[in-house]
Structures are given as structure tokens and as C-alpha cells.
C-alpha positions, -999 to +999 in steps of 0.1 A: +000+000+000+031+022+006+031+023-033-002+030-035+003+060-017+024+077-037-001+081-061-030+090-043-049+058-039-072+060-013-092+033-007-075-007-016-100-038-018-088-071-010-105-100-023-080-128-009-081-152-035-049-176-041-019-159-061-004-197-070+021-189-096+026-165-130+009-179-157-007-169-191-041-193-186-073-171-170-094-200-178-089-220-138-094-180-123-125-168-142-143-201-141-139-206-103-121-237-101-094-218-084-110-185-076-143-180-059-160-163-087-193-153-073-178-142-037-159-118-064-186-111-086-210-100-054-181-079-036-176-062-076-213-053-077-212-043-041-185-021-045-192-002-078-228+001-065-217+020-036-188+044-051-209+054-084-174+058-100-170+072-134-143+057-146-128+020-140-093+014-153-082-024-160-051-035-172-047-046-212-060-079-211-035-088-240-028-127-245+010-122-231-007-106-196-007-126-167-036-149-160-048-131-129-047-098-142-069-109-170-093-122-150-094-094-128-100-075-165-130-099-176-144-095-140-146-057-138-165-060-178-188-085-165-194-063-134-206-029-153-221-054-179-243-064-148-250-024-138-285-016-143-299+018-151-278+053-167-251+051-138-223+028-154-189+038-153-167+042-184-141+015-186-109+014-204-074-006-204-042+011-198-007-004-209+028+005-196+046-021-213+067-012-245+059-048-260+024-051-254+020-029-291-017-018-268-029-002-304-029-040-322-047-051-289-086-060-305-099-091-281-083-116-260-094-142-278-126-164-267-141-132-239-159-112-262-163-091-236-127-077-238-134-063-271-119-026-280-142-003-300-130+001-329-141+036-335-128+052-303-092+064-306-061+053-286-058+078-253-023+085-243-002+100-212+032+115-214+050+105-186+079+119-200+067+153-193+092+170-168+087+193-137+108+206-110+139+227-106+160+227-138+132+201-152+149+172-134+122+150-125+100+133-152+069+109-144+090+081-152+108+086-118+074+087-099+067+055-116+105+040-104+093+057-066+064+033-067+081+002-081+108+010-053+081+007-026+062-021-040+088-046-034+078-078-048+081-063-082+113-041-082+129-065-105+112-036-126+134-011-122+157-029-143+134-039-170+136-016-201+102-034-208+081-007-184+107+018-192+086+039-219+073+077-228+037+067-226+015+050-215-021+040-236-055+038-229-082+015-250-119+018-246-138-010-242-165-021-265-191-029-241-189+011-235-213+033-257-201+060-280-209+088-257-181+073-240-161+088-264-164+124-257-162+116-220-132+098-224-114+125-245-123+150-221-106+134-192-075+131-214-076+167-221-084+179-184-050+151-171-031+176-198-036+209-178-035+192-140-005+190-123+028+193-143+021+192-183+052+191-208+059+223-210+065+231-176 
């Protein structure tokens, strides 16, 4: 959570299921035969219900991801999917990773809910953009603060894999096109806040 800090997370839900080992396959996860899918499903539906967020952010469910973070993508969809009524979020993907190629990303194949629209536009943030005296601090040494304090991962620091100028957004097809505008707006309004690139 020390990581999580850094950048202004305040609230963290815990859903204790079993982290067994890194592997490509959601299928034993989002089935239930190793995670308990409806505890997760009726915590999800709990949770969004009671926040009334506007935005949910996944990770790119891209066939290289890890299994659990692909279910915890197809989870979230099948959450909003659920929503009833004009209150559902906006969700998207994000991608740090300089392999992933996140503007190829379509579907993961066989969840048809993970499906990008195809008329909504990539959405990027420059976290080369620097700030500070003499400009010497970029967002790519936030990001390294966090890795640093999340220390089961720090093997990333050395990684020129998560080492990129961007970072990119996909909307989700289960969105509607009014999504869209909102979408682009938030892009614009992360532009002026805090430090933009020409600062």
C-alpha cells in the first residue's frame, strides 16, 4: 500500500483469493475452479454500486498478460455489464509495457467481452513530461518511486520493458459511443493538471 500512496490511492479492496504462480491461462481464475467467482462477482457489484465511480481502469488484457490480471479484467467488464440503469462507469485498459503494441490489442481471444471499440481512438499520457527545478524529474521517476516501494516487483526497475514515454489507454467495446467524448475530455483535463510538458 506504501506504493499505492504515492499516487494518491485512497481506498484498496482485498478480495483474498490464491496468487499460485505467473501464468498466461485465465481459464482455472474466471471459471472458479481456483477463484471464488461469485464471492468476487457479489463484492464487484457491491463495491461499484456504492462508489458510483466514473471511470474503471483495468489492465490490457493482451494474451501475453498474466492470467490473474486478465481475470481481474474480464471480472470488472462483467461487473458494469451487470449495472443496471444510466449510472455505469466508463471502462478502459491502460498499458505501460513497450511490448504489449496496446494499439494491435482487438480481443483476447474467446471473452468477447474484452473487445476494444473500434471507432474510439487510442488515449495516451506522457510520462515523459518534466517538472521541477531545472526540469529534473519526469513521471518516469514517480513511476520507479512506486516500483521502489512495491517490493515484490522491483525487479522492474531494471526492465527496459516498463521503461517507456507513454503510456495508452483503449476503450472498451461494451462502452457506448458517448463514452467517447467523456473519455477525450478526461484526457484533455490530465493535460492541464498537475505538471504538463511544458513546464
Amino acid at each position: 500500500m506504501e506504493a499505492g500512496d504515492i499516487i494518491g490511492i485512497r481506498q484498496y479492496y482485498f478480495f483474498d483469493q490464491l496468487d499460485d504462480y505467473y501464468n498466461l491461462n485465465p481459464i482455472p481464475y474466471v471459471t472458479g475452479k481456483i477463484w471464488d467467482i461469485p464471492f468476487i462477482e457479489k463484492k464487484l457489484d457491491q463495491i461499484l454500486a456504492a462508489k458510483q465511480y466514473d471511470f474503471v481502469i483495468t489492465m490490457l488484457p493482451y494474451a501475453g498478460q498474466h492470467g490473474h490480471h486478465k481475470t481481474a479484467a474480464i471480472t470488472a467488464l462483467r461487473a458494469i455489464q451487470r449495472m443496471k440503469g444510466q449510472k455505469r462507469p466508463i471502462i478502459i485498459a491502460g498499458s505501460t509495457y513497450k511490448d504489449e503494441k496496446p494499439e494491435a490489442f482487438t480481443m483476447l481471444e474467446g471473452f468477447a467481452e474484452t473487445k476494444i471499440k473500434n471507432n474510439a481512438p487510442s488515449f495516451y499520457l506522457d510520462v515523459s513530461s518534466r517538472f521541477g527545478r531545472g526540469k529534473q524529474v519526469s513521471y518516469q521517476v514517480v513511476a520507479q518511486w512506486v516500483v521502489a516501494a512495491y517490493k515484490s516487483q522491483g525487479d522492474m526497475q531494471q526492465n527496459h520493458a516498463y521503461i517507456g514515454d507513454k503510456e495508452t489507454f483503449r476503450l472498451f467495446d461494451i462502452n457506448d459511443d458517448a463514452a467517447i467524448i467523456k473519455v477525450t475530455g478526461l484526457f484533455e483535463d490530465l493535460k492541464k493538471s498537475g505538471f504538463s510538458g511544458k513546464q
